[in-house]
Every structure is written in structure tokens, then in C-alpha cells.
TIBA-145737 format. One line per 5 residues: number of its first residue (from 1); for each residue x negated, y, z of C-alpha. Coordinates in Angstrom, 1 decimal. Each point is the difference from the previous one (the first is absolute). Layout:
// residues N
NUM	X:Y:Z; ...
END
This chain:
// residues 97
1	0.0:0.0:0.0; -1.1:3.8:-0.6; -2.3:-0.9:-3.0; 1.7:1.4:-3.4; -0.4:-3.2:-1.9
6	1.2:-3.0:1.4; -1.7:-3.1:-1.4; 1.9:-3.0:-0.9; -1.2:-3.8:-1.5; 1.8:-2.9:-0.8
11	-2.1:-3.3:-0.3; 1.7:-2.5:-1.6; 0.0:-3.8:0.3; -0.9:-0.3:-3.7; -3.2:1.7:0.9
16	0.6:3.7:-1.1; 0.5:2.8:1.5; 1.4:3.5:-0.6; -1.3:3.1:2.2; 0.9:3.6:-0.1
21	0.6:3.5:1.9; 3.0:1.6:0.3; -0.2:3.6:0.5; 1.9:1.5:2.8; -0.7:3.4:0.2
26	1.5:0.7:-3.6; 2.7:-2.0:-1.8; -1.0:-3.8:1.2; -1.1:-0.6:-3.0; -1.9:-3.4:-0.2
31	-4.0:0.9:-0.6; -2.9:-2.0:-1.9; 1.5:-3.4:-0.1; -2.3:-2.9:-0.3; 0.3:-3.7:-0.9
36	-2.1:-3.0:0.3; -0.2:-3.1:1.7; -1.9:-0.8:3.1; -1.3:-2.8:2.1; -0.7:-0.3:3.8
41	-2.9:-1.9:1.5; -0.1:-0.1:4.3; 0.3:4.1:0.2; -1.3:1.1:-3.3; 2.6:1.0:-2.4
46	-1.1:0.1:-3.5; 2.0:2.4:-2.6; -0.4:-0.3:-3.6; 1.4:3.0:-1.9; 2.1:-0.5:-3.4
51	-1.7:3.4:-1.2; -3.6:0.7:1.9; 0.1:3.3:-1.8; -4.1:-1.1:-0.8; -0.5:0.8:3.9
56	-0.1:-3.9:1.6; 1.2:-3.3:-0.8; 1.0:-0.9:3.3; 0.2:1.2:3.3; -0.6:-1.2:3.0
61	1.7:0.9:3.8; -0.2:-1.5:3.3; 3.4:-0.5:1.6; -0.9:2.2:3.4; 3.7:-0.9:1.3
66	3.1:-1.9:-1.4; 3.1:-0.2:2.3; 4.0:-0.6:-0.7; 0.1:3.9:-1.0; -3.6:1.2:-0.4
71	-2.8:-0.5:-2.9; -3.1:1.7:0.6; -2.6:-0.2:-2.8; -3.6:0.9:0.2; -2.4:0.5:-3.3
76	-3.3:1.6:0.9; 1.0:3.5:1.9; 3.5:-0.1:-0.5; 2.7:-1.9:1.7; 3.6:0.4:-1.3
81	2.8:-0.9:2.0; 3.8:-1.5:-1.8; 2.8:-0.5:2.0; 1.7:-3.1:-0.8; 3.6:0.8:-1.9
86	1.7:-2.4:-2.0; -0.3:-1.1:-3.3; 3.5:1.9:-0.7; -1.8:3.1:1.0; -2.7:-0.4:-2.1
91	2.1:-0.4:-2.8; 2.3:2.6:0.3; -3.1:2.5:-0.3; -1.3:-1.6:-3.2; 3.8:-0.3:-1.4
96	0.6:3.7:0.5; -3.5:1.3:-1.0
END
């Protein structure tokens, strides 16, 4: 809560993924949506972008904390935090963006 984007992801059993912001202070208009897949080994989370945008082919986080509501990721300096919402709230932000 208080940041302007909230951050959203939605791994799926297939192996994908979809992540994105959603910008609050504005219009909530979903922000720099990214697709993939990923693959988890102990607490390392590996995410493969569709589109690397010639930056990376992969990236990988540590899983610093993963509870019933709570994701938080950790790549180098930065740690991102998602709040768990359901898949229905996931898609109603792609559907209507």
C-alpha cells in the first residue's frame, strides 16, 4: 500500500507467467506487462521473459518470503513485494486494459 504502482503476477500451472503494474495514482491503467514462463528450484525462482527486450534471458530472484497473502521477491538490490489476489483479479485488469 502507498506505492503508485501496485505490482501483480500470475504463475500459472502450465509454466507461464504474466506480471505487470497497475498504476494507481492516475487512471489504473495496467503498466509494462510481461510474459514468460518460470521454474522454481528450493528458493530460487527462475523467470524467462517472452520478450528480453535484448537486456537478459532470464532472471533470477530469491523467494525472501512466501505466505497465504504475501510474495516477496529479491533480485540483487531490489525486493518487490505482490500481494496475493485471485486469478479473477488478475484478469479483470488485463480484460479491461
Amino acid at each position: 500500500d502507498g506505492w503508485i504502482i501496485d505490482q501483480y503476477i500470475q504463475f500459472k500451472s502450465d509454466g507461464k507467467y504474466v506480471m505487470f503494474g497497475v498504476d494507481n495514482l492516475y487512471d489504473s491503467s495496467v503498466d509494462d506487462v510481461t510474459t514468460g514462463s518460470w521454474s522454481i528450484d528450493g528458493n530460487t525462482l527462475t523467470n524467462k521473459p517472452d520478450d528480453t527486450g535484448g537486456f537478459f534471458d532470464s532472471e533470477i530472484l530469491i523467494i525472501r518470503k512466501l505466505t497465504d497473502s504475501e510474495l516477496v521477491l529479491q533480485g540483487g538490490f531490489l525486493q518487490i513485494t505482490f500481494n496475493r489476489v485471485s486469478d479473477a483479479e488478475v484478469e479483470k485488469y488485463l480484460r479491461n486494459n
